[in-house]
N, C-alpha and C positions, 0 to 999 in steps of 0.2 A: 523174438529175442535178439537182443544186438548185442553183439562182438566182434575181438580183433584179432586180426592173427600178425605179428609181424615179424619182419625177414631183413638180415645183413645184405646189403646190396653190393653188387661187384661193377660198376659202370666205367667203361672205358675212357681213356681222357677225354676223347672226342664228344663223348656223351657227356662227361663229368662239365665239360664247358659251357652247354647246353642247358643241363640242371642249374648252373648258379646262374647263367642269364636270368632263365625265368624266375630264378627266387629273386631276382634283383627286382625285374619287371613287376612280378604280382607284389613285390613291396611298394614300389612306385605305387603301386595302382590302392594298393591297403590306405598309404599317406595320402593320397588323391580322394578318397571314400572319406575318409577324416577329414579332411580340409572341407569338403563341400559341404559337408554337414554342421561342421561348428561355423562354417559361414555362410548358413541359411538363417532366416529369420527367426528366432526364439520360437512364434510361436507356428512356425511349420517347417517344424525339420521333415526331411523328406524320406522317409523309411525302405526299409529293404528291398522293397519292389519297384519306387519309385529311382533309384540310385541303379536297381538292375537294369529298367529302361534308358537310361541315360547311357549304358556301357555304348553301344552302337555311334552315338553321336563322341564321344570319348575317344574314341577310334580313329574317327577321321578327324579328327582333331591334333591329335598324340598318335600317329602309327606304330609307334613299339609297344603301345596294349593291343594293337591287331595283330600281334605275336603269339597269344595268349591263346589256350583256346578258351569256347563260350564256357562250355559246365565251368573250367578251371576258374576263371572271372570270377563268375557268379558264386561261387564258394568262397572265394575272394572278399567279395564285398558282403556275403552274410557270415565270415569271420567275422568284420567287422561291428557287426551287431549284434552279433553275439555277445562278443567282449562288452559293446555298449549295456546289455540287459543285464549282465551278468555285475557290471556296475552298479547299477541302478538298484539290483537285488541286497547288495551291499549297504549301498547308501541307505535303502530305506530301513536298513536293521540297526543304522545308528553308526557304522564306519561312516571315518575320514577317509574317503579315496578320491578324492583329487577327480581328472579327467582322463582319456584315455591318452597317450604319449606319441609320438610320434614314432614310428621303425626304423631302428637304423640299422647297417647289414648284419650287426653281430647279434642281435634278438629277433630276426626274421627267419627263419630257417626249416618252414614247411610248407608245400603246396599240394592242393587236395583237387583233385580231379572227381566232379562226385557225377554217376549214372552213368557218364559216357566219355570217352576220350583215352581210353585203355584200354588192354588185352591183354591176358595171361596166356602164356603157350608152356603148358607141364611138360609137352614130351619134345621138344625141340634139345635142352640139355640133356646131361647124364644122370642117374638117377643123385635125389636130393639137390639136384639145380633146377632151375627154373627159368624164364625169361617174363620181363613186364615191359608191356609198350607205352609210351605216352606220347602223346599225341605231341605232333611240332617238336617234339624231342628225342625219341627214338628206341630204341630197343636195351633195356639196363637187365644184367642177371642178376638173381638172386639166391642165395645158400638155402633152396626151399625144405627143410629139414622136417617140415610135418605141412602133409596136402588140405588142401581146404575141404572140406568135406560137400561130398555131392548134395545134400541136402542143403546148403548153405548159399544163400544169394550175395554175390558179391556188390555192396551199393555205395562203395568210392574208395578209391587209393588215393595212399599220400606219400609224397616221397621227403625225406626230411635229412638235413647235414647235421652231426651233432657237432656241438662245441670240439670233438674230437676229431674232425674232420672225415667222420666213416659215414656212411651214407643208409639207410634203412628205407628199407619201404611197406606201409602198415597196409590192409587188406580190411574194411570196418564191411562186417558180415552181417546180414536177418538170417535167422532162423525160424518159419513155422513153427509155433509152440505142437503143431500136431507131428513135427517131425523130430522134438526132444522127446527123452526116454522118461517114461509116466511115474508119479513118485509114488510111494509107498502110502497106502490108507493111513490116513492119522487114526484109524484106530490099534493100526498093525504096531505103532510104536510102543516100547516097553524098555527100560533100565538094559537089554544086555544087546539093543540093536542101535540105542543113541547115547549120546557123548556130549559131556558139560566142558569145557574148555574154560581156563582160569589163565590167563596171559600172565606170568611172574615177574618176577624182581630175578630172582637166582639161578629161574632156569626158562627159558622160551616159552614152555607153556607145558600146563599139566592138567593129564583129563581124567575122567570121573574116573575111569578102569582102572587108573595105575598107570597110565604111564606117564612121561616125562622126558621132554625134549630140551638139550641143552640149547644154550645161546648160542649163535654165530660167533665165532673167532675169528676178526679185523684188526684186532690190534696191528698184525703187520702191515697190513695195508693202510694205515692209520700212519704208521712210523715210516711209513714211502711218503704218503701226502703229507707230511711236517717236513720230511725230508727235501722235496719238492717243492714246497711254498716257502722255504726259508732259499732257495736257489733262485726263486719268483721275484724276491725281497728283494735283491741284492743285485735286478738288472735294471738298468733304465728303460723305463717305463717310453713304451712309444719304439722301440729299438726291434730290428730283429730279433736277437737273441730274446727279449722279452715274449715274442710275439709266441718265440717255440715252447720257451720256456712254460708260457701259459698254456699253452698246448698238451705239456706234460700232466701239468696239475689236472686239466680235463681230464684226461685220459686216467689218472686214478681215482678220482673221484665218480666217473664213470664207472669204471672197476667194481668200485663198491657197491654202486645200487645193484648192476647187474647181478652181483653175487646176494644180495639180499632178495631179490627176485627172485631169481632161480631157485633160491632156498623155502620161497614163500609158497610159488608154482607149485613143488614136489609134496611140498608138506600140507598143502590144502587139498593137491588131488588126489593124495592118500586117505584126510576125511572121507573127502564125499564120495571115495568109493568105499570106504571099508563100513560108512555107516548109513542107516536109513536117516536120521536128522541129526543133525550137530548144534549145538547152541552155545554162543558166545557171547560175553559182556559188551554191552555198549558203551565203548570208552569214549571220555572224553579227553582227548587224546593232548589238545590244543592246552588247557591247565593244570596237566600234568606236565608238560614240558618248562610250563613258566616256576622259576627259581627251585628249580633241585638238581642236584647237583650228577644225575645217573639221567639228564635230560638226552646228552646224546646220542647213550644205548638206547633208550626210549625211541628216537627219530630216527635212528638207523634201522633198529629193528622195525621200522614203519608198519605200528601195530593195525593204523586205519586201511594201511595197502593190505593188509592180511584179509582182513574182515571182507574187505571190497572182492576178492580174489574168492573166498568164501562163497560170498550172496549169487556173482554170477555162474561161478560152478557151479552151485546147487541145481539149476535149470540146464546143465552140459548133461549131468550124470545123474539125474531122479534123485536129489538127496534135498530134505526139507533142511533150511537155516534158518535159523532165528536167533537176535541179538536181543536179549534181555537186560532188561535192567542192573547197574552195574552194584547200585547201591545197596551195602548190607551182605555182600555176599561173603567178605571176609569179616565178621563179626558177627554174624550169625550162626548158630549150630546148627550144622546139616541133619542133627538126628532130633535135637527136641523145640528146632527155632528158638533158645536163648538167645542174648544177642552178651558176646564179652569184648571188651574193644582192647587191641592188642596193638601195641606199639610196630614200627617194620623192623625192627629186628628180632620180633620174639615168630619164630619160624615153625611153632609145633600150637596145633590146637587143642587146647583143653576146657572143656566146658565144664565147669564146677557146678550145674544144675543136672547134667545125668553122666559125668563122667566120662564123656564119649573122648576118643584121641586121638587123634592123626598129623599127619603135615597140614599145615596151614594153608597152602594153596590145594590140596587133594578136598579141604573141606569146600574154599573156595568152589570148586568144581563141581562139586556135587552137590552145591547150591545153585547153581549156575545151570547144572542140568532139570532141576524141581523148577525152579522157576519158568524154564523152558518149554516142561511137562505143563504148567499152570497157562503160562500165557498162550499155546496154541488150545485149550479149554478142555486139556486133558486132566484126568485125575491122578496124583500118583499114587501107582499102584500099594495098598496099605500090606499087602504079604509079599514087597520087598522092602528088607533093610537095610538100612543105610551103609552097614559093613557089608552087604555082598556087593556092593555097586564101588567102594569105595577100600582099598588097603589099608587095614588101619596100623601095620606095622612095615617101615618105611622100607625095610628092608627089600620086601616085594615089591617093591616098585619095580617097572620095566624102565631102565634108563637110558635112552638113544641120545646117538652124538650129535652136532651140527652135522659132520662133514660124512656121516650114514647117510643122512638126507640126504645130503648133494650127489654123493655117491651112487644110490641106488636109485635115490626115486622114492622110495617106499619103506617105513618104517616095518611094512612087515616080510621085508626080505633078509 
C-alpha cells in the first residue's frame, strides 16, 4: 500500500539557495523534455525511456543538468509523461485540453528525488525534529511531528516551495499489505459495529447512530481573504508591493485548506477506528458544484478529499470502506423503501406509506449504511430495526462541534 507522510521544512538560507537553483534547473530540464518531444516527428515521439537515455548526452551538452542528480532527472523527465498520459486520458473522454504548457518559475515548485539521493537522520535533532539529506543539496530540517513507521519503505522524497514561500518535504511510503493490521470478517459486520455517513447541507455529516458533526466555521478566514484581495486589487501589478501583497492572499488561502485538512484527518481517523466498516455516498461532487448557490461550502468542505482520506485509512487501521451508490438515498424510506421526493428545504422525513420519522439526513444514513450491507453481499439483518440503528427523535442526537474535531482529534473524547 502507498502513502505519504509530509513535514514543514526549516532549510537554512545557504540551503534555501540551493533548493530553488535545482527547482530552477529541473524546470529547465521539464521545458527541455517538452521541447524535444513536440519536436520529434509525429509519428515517433520518443517515450519515457528513450528521453531517460538521452539525459547523459544532455549533460555534456548543457552542464548545469550535470548539477542534478540521476534518480532526481529521471523523475524529472517521467513527470513529464505523466502529465502527458494524464492528458491523453482526458482527451480521450471527450475534454478540450489543449497541450501540455511550458514551466515557468511560479507553477514549478517541486522536485522528487525517487529510490536514492537522500537520507533521513531521526536522532541527529531534538525530539519532534528531524534532518533530510539531498543529494548536491545538503542537509534541510524538518518539524518531524509523527515518525515514519518501521514497517514502512520509504520510495522518494520531494521537497516543494508553496506559493507561501514555506518549504515542505513529503516522505511517498509502501507498506506490505502483510504488515497492515487485518480487517474485520465481513461476516463479523452487523448494524451496531458499522456506520452509514450521509454528507449534508446543514451539518458536515450525519451517521446512522445519531450522531452529527457541524460545518467548519471560515467565515473569518474568508473576511481576511476579501480583506486581502481587495489590498491585491489596489496594487500595481508587476511591483513589489504587489509581489507581497500576493503573498498574503497565499498565505490565507493556504490557511484554509490546511484547516480543512486537519479537520478532515481527525474526523476520518476517528471512523476507522471507532468502526469495523463505514460506508459513504459516492458523490458526484463536480455537478453539484455547477450553479448553486452553497457551491463554495460544498469545495471548501472538499467532500472528494474526505472520501479519498476515508479509502486509504481504511488499510492504515483494519477498517472496511465502501462508497455506495448515492442515488435515492434521500428519497427513499429507510424502514419500508417507499421512495417520497422532498424538496432541500423540507429537513424531517416522513413516509406516508408506514409512518416512519426522522431527520432527513439520519434517514439518509441509514440508507447509505443498507445499501453498504447489500453491496459487500451481505444481508441486512431482518431482527434489526430501523429505529434501533437510527434516532427517530432528534432530540438524541449526539451533536459535535467543528472546533471538538480540531480540538481533540476524536469525537469520542
Amino acid at each position: 500500500m502507498e502513502h505519504s507522510h509530509r513535514y514543514r521544512a526549516y532549510p537554512t538560507q545557504e540551503v534555501a539557495e540551493r533548493l530553488e537553483h535545482h527547482l530552477d534547473v529541473h524546470r529547465q530540464l521539464y521545458n527541455h523534455v517538452r521541447w524535444d518531444y513536440e519536436n520529434s516527428p509525429a509519428d515517433d515521439n520518443p517515450s519515457e525511456y528513450d528521453q531517460n537515455n538521452k539525459l547523459p548526452e544532455w549533460k555534456r551538452k548543457w552542464p548545469v543538468f550535470s548539477e542534478l542528480h540521476s534518480k532526481a532527472a529521471q523523475a524529472t523527465v517521467a513527470r513529464f509523461h505523466r502529465n502527458l498520459s494524464n492528458l491523453h486520458k482526458k482527451t480521450e473522454k471527450g475534454y478540450n485540453v489543449g497541450r501540455l504548457k511550458r514551466q515557468v518559475p511560479t507553477d514549478y515548485r517541486s522536485v522528487t528525488y525517487n529510490q536514492s539521493g537522500f537520507d533521513l537522520d531521526e536522532k541527529r535533532g531534538r525530539d519532534r525534529v528531524a534532518y533530510v539529506r539531498f543529494s548536491k543539496i545538503g542537509w534541510v530540517k524538518i518539524r518531524y511531528h509523527r515518525p515514519i513507521p518501521d514497517h514502512a519503505t520509504i520510495k522518494e522524497v520531494t521537497f516543494k516551495k508553496e506559493t507561501t514561500g514555506e518549504w515542505f518535504v513529503s516522505f511517498g511510503l509502501d507498506t506490505e499489505d502483510a504488515d497492515l493490521p487485518e480487517k474485520p470478517a465481513l461476516e463479523s459486520l452487523n448494524a451496531s459495529n458499522s456506520v452509514g455517513i450521509d454528507l449534508g447541507i446543514l451539518t458536515y455529516s450525519h451517521t446512522s447512530d445519531g450522531k452529527t458533526v457541524d460545518w467548519l466555521d471560515l467565515e473569518d478566514e474568508y473576511e481576511r481573504l476579501r480583506r486581502e484581495q481587495r489590498k491585491l486589487s489596489r496594487k500595481e501589478k508587476g511591483s513589489n508591493n504587489y509581489g507581497r501583497q500576493r503573498q498574503k492572499v497565499a498565505t490565507v488561502k493556504r490557511h484554509i485548506r490546511r484547516k480543512v485538512l486537519d479537520y478532515q484527518h481527525k474526523l476520518t481517523t476517528w471512523l476507522v477506528k471507532e468502526y469495523d466498516a463505514v460506508f459513504v455516498e459516492d458523490l458526484n461532487v463536480q455537478s453539484m458544484l455547477q450553479g448553486d448557490e452553497t457551491a463554495r461550502n460544498k469545495q471548501d468542505v472538499a467532500w472528494r478529499q474526505f472520501i479519498t482520506l476515508l479509502d486509504y485509512k481504511a488499510d492504515l487501521y483494519g477498517c472496511h470502506v465502501k462508497q455506495v451508490e448515492a442515488r435515492g438515498t434521500t428519497k427513499e424510506c429507510a424502514s419500508c423503501g417507499v421512495e417520497t421526493a422532498k424538496p432541500i428545504w423540507v429537513r424531517e422525513h416522513s413516509c406516508p406509506s408506514c409512518g416512519f420519522e426522522t431527520d432527513r439526513d439520519a434517514n439518509a444514513a441509514m440508507n447509505v449504511l443498507k445499501s453498504g450491507f447489500s453491496e459487500l453481499g451481505l444481508g441486512w439483518p431482518e431482527d434489526t430495526p430501523v429505529e434501533t440503528v437510527t434516532a427517530t427523535d432528534t432530540a438524541d442526537f449526539q451533536r459535535v462541534s467543528a472546533s471538538h474535531v480540531i480540538e481533540t482529534g476524536s469525537l469520542g473524547a
